[in-house]
C-alpha positions in Angstrom: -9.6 -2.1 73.3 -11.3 -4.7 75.3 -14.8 -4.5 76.1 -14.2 -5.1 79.5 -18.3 -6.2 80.5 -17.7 -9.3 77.8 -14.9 -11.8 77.5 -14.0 -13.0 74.0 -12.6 -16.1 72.3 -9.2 -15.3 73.1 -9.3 -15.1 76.9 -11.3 -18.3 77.1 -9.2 -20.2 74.7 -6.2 -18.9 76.6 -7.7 -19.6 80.4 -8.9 -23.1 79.1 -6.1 -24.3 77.2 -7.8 -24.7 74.0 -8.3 -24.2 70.2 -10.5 -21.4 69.4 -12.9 -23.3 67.9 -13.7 -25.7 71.3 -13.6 -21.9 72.9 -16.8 -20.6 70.9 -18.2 -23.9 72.0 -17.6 -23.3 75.6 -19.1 -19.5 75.1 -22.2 -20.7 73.0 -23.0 -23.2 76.0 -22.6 -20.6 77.9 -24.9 -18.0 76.1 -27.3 -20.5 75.4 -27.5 -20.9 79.4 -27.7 -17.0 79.7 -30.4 -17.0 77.4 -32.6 -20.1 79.0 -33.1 -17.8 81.9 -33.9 -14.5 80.0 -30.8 -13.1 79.7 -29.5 -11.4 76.5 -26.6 -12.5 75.1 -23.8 -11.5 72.4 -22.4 -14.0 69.6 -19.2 -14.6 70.1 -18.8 -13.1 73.5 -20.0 -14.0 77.0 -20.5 -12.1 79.8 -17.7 -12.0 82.4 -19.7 -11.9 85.4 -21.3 -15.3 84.2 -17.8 -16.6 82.7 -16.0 -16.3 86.5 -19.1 -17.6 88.1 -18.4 -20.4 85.8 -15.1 -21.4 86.1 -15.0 -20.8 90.2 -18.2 -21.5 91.1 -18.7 -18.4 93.0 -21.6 -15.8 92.5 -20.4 -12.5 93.3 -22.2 -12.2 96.5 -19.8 -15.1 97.4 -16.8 -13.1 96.4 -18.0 -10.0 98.2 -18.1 -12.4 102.1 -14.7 -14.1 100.7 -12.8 -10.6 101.0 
């Protein structure tokens, strides 16, 4: 069952188009982002909040006035 607060490995290597490897990249920059502003992270997993703020550039306040 997917842990639905955290995407993992799979779902960015999938949404990105890349090897699994360059994926753990992508979510240890991203954790290691999370973390410079006092955030707690997990290995391996990032939150998915952050992750779609990421890739569209939107906070969710900015989704919520979208709708």
């Amino acid at each position: 069952m997917e842990n639905e607060m955290f995407v993992g490995v799979e779902t960015v290597a999938k949404d990105f188009g890349v090897s699994k490897g360059f994926a753990y990249k992508l979510i240890k920059q991203m954790n290691d982002e999370l973390k410079a502003n006092g955030y707690l992270t997990v290995a391996g997993r990032v939150s998915r909040q952050y992750y779609r703020e990421r890739i569209y550039g939107l906070t969710s306040k900015e989704r919520k006035n979208e709708g």
